[in-house]
MARNU-820335 format. One record per residue: residue in three letters; x, y negated, z negated of N, C-alpha, C, O, CB in turn. Coordinates in nm, 4 decimals, decimal comma. Atoms other than C-alpha are relative to their C-alpha. Glycine has a CB too. Layout:
// residues N
<romi code="ALA" n_c1="X" n_c2="Y" n_c3="Z" ca_c1="X" ca_c2="Y" ca_c3="Z" c_c1="X" c_c2="Y" c_c3="Z" o_c1="X" o_c2="Y" o_c3="Z" cb_c1="X" cb_c2="Y" cb_c3="Z"/>
...
//
This chain:
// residues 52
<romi code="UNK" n_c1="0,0096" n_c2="-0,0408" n_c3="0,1378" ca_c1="1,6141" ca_c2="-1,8299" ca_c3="3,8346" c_c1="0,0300" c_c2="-0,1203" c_c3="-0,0884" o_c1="0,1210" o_c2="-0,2010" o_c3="-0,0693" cb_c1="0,0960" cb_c2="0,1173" cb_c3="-0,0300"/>
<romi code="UNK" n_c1="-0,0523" n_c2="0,1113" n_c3="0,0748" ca_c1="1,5789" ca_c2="-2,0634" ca_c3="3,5395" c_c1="0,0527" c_c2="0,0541" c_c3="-0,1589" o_c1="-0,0074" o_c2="0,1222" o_c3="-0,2421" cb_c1="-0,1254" cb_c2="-0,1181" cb_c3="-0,0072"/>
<romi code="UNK" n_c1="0,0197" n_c2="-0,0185" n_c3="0,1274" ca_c1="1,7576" ca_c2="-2,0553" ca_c3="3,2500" c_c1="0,0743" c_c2="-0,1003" c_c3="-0,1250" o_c1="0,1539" o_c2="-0,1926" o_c3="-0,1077" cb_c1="0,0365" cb_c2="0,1343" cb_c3="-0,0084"/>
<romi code="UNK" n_c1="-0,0754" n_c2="0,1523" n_c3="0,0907" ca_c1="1,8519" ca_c2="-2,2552" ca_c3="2,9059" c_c1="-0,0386" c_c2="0,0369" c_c3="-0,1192" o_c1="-0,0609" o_c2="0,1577" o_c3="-0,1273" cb_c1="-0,0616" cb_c2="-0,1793" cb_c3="0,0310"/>
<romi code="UNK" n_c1="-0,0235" n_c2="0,0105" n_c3="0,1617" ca_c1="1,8221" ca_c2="-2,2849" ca_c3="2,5368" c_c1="-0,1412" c_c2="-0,0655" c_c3="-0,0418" o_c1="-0,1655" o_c2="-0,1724" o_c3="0,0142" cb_c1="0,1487" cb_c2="-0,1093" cb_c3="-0,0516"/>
<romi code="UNK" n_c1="0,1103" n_c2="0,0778" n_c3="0,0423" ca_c1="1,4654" ca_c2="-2,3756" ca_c3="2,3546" c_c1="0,0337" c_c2="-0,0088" c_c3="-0,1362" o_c1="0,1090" o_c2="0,0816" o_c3="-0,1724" cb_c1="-0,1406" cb_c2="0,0564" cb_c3="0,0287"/>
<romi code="UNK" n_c1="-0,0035" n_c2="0,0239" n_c3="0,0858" ca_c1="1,4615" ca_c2="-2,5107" ca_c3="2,0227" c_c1="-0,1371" c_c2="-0,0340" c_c3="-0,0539" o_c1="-0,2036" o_c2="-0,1122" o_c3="0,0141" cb_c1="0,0856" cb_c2="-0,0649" cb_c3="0,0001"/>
<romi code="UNK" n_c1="0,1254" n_c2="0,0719" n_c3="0,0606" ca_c1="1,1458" ca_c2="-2,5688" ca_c3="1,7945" c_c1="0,0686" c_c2="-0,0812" c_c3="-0,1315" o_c1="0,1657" o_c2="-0,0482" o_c3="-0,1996" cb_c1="-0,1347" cb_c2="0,1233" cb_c3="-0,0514"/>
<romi code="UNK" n_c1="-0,0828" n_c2="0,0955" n_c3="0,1373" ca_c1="1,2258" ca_c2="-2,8425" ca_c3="1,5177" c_c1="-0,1732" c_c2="0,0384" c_c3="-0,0645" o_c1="-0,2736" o_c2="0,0216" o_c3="0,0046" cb_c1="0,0740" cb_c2="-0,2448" cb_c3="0,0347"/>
<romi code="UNK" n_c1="0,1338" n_c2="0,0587" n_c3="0,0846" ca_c1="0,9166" ca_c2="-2,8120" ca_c3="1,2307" c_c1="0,0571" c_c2="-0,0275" c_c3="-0,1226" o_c1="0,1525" o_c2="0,0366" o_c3="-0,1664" cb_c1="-0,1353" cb_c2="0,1052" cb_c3="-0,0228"/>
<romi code="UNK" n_c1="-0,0202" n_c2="0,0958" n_c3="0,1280" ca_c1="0,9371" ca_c2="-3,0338" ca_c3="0,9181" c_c1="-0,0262" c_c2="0,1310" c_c3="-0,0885" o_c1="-0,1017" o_c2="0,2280" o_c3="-0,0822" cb_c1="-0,1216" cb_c2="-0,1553" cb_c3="-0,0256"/>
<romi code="UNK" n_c1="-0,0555" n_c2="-0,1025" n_c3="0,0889" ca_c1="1,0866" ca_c2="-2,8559" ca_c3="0,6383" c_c1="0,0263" c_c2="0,1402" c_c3="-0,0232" o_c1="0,0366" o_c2="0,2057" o_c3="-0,1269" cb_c1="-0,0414" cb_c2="-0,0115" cb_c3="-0,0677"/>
<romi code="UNK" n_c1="-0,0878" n_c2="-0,0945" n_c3="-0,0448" ca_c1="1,2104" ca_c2="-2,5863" ca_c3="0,8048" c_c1="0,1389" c_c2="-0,0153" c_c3="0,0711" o_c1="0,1910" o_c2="-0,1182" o_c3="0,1142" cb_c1="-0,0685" cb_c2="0,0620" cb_c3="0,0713"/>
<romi code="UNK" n_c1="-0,1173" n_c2="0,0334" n_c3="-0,0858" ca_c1="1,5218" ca_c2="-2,4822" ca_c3="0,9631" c_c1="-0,0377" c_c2="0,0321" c_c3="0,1613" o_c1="-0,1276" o_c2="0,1117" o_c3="0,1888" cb_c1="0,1346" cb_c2="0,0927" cb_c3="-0,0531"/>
<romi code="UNK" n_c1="0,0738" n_c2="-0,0208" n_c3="-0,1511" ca_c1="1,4881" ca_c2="-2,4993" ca_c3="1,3793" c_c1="0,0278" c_c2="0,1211" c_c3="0,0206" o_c1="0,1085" o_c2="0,1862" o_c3="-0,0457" cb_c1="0,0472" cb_c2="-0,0870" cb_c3="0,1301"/>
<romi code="UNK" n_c1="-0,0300" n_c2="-0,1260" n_c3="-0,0730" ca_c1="1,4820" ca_c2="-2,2128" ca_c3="1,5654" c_c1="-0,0085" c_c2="0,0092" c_c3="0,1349" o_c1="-0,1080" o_c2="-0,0265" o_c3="0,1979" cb_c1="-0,0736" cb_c2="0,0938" cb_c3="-0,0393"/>
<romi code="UNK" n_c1="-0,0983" n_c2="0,0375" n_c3="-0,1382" ca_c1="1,6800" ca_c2="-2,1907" ca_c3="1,8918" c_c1="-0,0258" c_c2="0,1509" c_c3="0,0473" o_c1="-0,0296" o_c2="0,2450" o_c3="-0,0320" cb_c1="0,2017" cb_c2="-0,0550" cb_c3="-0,0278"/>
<romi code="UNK" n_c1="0,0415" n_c2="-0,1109" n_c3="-0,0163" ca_c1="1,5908" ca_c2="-1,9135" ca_c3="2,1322" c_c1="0,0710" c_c2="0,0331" c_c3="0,1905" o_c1="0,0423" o_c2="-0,0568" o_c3="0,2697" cb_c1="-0,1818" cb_c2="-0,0077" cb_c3="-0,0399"/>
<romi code="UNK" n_c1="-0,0721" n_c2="0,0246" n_c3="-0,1741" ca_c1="1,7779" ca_c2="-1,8415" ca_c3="2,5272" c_c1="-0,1315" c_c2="0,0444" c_c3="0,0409" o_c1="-0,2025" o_c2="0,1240" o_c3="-0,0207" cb_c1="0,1630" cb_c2="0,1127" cb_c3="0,0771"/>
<romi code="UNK" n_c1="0,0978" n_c2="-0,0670" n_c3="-0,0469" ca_c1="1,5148" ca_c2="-1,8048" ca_c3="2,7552" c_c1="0,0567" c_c2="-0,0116" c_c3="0,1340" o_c1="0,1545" o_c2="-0,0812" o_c3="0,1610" cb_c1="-0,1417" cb_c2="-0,0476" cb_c3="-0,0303"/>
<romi code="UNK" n_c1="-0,0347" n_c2="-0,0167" n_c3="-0,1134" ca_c1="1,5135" ca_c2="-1,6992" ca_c3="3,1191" c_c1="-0,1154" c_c2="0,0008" c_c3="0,0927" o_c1="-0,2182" o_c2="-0,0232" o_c3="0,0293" cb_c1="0,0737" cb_c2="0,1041" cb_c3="0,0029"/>
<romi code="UNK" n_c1="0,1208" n_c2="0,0043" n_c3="-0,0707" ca_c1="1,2560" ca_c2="-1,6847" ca_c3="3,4058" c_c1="0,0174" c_c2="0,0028" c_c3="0,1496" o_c1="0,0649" o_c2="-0,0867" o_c3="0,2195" cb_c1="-0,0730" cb_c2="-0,1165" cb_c3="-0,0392"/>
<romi code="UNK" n_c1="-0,0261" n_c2="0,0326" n_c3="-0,1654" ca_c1="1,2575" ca_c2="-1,6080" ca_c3="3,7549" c_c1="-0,1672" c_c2="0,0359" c_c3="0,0560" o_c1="-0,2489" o_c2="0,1013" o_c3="-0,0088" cb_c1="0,1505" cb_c2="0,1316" cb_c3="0,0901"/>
<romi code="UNK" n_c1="0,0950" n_c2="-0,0559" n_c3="-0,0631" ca_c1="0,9720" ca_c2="-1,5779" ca_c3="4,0104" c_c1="-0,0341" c_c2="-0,1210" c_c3="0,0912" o_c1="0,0327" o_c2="-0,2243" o_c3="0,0890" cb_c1="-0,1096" cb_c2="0,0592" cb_c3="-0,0915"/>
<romi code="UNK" n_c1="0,0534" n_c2="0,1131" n_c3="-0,0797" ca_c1="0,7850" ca_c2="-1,7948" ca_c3="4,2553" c_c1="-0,0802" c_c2="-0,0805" c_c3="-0,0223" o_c1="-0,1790" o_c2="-0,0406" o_c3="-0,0840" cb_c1="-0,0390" cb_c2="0,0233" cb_c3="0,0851"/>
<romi code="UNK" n_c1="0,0428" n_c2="0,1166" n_c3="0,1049" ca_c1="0,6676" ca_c2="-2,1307" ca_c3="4,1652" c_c1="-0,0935" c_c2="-0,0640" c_c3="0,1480" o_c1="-0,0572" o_c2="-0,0430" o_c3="0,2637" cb_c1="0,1659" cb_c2="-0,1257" cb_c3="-0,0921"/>
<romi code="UNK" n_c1="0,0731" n_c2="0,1068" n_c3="-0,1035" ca_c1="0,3831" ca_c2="-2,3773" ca_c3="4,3791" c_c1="0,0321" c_c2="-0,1246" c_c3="-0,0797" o_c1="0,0531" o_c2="-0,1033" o_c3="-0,1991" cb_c1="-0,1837" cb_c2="0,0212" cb_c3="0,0288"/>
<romi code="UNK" n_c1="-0,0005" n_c2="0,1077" n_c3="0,0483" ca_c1="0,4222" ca_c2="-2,7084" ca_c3="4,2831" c_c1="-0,1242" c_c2="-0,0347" c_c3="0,0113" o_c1="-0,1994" o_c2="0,0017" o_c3="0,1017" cb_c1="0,0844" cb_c2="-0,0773" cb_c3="0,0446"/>
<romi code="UNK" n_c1="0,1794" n_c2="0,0585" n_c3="0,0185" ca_c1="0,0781" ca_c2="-2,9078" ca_c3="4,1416" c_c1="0,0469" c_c2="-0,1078" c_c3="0,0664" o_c1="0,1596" o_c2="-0,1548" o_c3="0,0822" cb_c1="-0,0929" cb_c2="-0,0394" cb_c3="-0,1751"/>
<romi code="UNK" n_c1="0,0644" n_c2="0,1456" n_c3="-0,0692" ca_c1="-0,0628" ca_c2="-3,1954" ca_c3="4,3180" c_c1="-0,1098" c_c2="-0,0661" c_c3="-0,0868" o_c1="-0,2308" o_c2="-0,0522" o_c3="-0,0695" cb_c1="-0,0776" cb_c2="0,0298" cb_c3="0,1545"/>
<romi code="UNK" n_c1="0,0723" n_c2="0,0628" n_c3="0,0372" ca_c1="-0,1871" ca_c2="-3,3954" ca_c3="4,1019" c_c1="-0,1627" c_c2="-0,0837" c_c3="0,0839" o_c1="-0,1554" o_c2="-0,1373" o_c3="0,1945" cb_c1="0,0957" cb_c2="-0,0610" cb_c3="-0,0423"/>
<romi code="UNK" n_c1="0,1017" n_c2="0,1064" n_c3="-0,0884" ca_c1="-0,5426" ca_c2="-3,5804" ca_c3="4,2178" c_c1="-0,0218" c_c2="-0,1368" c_c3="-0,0476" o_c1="-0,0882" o_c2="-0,2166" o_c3="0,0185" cb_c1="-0,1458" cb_c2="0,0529" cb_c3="0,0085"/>
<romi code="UNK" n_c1="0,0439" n_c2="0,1283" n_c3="0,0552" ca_c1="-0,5444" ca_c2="-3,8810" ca_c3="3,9808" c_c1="0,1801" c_c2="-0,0598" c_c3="0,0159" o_c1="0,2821" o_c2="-0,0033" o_c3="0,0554" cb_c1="-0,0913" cb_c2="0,0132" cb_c3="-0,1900"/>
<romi code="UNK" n_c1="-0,1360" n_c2="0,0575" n_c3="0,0193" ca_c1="-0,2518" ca_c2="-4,1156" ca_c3="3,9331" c_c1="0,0859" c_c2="0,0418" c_c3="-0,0926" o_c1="0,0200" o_c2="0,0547" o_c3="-0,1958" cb_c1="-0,0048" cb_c2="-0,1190" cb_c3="-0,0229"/>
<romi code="UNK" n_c1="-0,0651" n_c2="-0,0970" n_c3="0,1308" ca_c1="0,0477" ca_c2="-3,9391" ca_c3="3,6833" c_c1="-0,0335" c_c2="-0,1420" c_c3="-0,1284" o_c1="-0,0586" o_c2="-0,1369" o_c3="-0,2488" cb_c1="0,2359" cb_c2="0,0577" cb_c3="0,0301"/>
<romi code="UNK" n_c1="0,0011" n_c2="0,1037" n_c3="0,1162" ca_c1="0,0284" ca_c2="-4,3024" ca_c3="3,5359" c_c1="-0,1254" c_c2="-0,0324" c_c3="-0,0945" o_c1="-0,1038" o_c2="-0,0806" o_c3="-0,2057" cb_c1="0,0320" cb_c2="-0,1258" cb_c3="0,0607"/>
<romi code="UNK" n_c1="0,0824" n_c2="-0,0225" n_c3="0,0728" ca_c1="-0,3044" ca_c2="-4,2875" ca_c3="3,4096" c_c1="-0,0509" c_c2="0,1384" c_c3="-0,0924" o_c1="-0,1529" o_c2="0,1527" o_c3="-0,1598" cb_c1="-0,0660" cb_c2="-0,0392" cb_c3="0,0684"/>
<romi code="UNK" n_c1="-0,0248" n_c2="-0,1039" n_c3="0,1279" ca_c1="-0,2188" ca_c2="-3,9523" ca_c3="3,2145" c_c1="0,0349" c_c2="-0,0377" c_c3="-0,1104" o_c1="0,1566" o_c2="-0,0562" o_c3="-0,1110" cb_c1="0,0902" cb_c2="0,0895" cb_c3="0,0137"/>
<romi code="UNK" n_c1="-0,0784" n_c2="0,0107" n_c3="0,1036" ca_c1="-0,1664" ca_c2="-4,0281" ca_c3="2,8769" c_c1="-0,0636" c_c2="0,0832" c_c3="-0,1581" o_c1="-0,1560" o_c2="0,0522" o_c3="-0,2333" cb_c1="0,0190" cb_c2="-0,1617" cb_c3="-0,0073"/>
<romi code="UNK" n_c1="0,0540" n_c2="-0,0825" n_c3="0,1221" ca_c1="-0,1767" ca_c2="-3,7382" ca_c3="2,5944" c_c1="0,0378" c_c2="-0,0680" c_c3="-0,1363" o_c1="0,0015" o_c2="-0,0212" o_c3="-0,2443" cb_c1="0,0628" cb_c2="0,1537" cb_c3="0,0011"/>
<romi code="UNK" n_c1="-0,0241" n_c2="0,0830" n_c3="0,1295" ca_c1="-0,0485" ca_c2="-3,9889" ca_c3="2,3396" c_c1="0,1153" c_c2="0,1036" c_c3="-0,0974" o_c1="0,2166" o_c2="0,1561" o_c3="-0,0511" cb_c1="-0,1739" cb_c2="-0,0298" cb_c3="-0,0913"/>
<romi code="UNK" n_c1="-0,0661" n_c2="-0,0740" n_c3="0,1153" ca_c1="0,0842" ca_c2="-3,8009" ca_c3="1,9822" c_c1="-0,0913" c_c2="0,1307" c_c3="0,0203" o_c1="-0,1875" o_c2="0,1369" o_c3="-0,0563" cb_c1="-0,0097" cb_c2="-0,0822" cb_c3="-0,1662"/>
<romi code="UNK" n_c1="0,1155" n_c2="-0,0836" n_c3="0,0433" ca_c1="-0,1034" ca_c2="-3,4561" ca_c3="2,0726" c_c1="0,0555" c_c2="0,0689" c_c3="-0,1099" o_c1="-0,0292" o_c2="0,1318" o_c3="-0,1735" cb_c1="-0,0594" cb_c2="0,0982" cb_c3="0,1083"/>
<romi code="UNK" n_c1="-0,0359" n_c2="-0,1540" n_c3="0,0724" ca_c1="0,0913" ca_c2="-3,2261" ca_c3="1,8523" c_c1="0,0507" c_c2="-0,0877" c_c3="-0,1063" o_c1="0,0778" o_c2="-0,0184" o_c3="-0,2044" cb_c1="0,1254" cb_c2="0,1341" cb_c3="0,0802"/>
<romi code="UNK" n_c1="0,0051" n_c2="0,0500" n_c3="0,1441" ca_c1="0,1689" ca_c2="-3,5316" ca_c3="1,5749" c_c1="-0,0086" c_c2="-0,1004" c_c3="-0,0602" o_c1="0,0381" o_c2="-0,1776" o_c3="0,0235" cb_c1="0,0685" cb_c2="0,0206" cb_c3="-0,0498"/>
<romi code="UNK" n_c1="0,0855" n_c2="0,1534" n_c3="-0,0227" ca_c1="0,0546" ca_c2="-3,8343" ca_c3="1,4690" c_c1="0,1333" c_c2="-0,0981" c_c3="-0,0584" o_c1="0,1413" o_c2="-0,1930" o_c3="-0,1364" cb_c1="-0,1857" cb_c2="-0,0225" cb_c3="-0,1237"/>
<romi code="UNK" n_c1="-0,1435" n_c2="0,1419" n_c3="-0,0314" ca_c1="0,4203" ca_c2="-4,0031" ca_c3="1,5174" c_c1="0,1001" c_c2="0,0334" c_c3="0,0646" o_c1="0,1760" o_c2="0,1300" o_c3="0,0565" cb_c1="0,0869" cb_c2="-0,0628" cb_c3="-0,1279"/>
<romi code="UNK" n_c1="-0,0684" n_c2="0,0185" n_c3="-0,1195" ca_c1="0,5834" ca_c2="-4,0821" ca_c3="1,7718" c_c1="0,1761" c_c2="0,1074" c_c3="-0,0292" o_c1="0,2601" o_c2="0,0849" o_c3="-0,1163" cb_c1="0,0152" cb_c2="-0,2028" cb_c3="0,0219"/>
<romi code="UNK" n_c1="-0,1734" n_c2="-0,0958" n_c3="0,0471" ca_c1="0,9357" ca_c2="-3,7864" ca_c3="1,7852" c_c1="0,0925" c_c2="-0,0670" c_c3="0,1202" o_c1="0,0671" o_c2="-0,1234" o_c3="0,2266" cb_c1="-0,0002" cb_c2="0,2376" cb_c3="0,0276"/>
<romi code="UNK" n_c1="-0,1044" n_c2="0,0529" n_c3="-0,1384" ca_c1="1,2522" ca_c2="-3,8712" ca_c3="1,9722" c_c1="0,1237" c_c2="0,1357" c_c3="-0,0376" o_c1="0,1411" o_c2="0,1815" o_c3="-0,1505" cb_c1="0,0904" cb_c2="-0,2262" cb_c3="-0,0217"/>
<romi code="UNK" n_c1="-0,1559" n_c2="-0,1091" n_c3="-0,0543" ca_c1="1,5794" ca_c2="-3,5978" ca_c3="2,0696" c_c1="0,0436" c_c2="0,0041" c_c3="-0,0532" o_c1="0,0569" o_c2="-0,1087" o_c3="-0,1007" cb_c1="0,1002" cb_c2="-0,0024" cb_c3="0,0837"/>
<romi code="UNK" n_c1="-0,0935" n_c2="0,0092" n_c3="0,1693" ca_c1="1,7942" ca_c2="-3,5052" ca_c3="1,7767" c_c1="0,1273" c_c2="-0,0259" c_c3="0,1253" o_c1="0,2443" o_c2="-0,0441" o_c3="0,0916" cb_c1="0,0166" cb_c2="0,2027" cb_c3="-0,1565"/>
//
């Protein structure tokens, strides 16, 4: 079972923090390409965020 704390941060709002939980049975992916040639860049904003 997993569980922990999510937070969404959006600009000029206040965050909103939520417990979540989850159990069940998981496969792990196998990637087929290299992970290092993944790169989604800024998808969700066009600058770079870092960890409050």
């Amino acid at each position: 079972m997993f569980a922990g704390k999510m937070t969404i941060f959006v600009e000029y709002r206040a965050s909103i923090s939520s417990e979540i939980t989850a159990k069940g049975n998981a496969t792990a992916l196998v990637s087929s390409i290299k992970m290092s040639e993944i790169d989604f860049d800024h998808v969700f904003t066009v600058e770079p965020m870092a960890p409050r």
